[in-house]
C-alpha positions in Angstrom: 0.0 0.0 0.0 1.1 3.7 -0.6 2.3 6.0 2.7 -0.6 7.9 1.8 -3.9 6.7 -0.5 -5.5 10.3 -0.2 -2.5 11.7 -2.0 -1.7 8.8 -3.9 -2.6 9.6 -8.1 -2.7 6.0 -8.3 -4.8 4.1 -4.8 -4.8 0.7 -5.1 -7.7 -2.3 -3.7 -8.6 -2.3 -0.2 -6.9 0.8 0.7 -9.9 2.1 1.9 -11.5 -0.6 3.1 -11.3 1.0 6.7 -13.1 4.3 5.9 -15.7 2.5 3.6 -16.5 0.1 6.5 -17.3 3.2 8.7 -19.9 4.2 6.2 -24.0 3.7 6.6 -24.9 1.1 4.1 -27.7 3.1 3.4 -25.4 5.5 1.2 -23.2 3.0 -0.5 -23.9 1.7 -3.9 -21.4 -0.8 -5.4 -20.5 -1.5 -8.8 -18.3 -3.2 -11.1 -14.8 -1.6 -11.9 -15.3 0.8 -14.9 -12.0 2.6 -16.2 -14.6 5.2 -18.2 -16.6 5.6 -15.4 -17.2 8.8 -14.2 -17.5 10.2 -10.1 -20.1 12.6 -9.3 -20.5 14.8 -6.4 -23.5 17.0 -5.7 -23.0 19.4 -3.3 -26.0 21.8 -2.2 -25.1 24.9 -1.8 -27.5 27.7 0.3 -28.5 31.1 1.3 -25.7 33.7 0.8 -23.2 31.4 -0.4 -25.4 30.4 -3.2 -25.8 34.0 -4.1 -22.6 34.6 -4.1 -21.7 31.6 -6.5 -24.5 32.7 -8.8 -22.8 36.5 -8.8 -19.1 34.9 -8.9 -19.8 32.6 -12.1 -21.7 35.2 -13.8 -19.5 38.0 -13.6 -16.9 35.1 -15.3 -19.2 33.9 -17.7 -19.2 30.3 -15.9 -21.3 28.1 -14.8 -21.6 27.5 -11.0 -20.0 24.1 -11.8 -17.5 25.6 -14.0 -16.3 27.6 -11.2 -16.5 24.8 -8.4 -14.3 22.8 -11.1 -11.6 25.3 -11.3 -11.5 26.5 -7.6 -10.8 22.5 -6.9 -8.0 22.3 -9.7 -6.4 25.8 -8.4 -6.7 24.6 -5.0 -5.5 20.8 -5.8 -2.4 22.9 -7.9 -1.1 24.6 -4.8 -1.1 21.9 -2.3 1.5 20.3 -4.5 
């Protein structure tokens, strides 16, 4: 296993068996190893923050989710 399989590009089997285990069932849904599959993550996003995200991605000529995607890649860029 890697020192780290959060920061590891490339995590391998069971290395996050632990957390998974911790998990409600409820919220897990399994499938079949897919090397085009895709991970999505819906966030909700309220109140002033949401207006603010709506102003922010307009004034850029973004969508909200074009601007989520590159705050995540600027912020991913710097912690290396």
């Amino acid at each position: 296993m890697s020192e780290s399989p959060w920061t590891d590009p490339d995590p391998q089997p069971g290395e996050f068996d632990a957390d998974l285990a911790t998990i409600d069932p409820r919220f897990v849904d399994a499938h079949h190893r897919n090397p085009d599959g895709k991970l999505r993550v819906v966030l909700s996003i309220e109140g002033e923050d949401a207006k603010r995200l709506q102003r922010i991605s307009a004034a850029r000529g973004e969508t909200p989710g074009q601007l989520i995607a590159e705050l995540l890649r600027e912020a991913d860029g710097s912690a290396a």
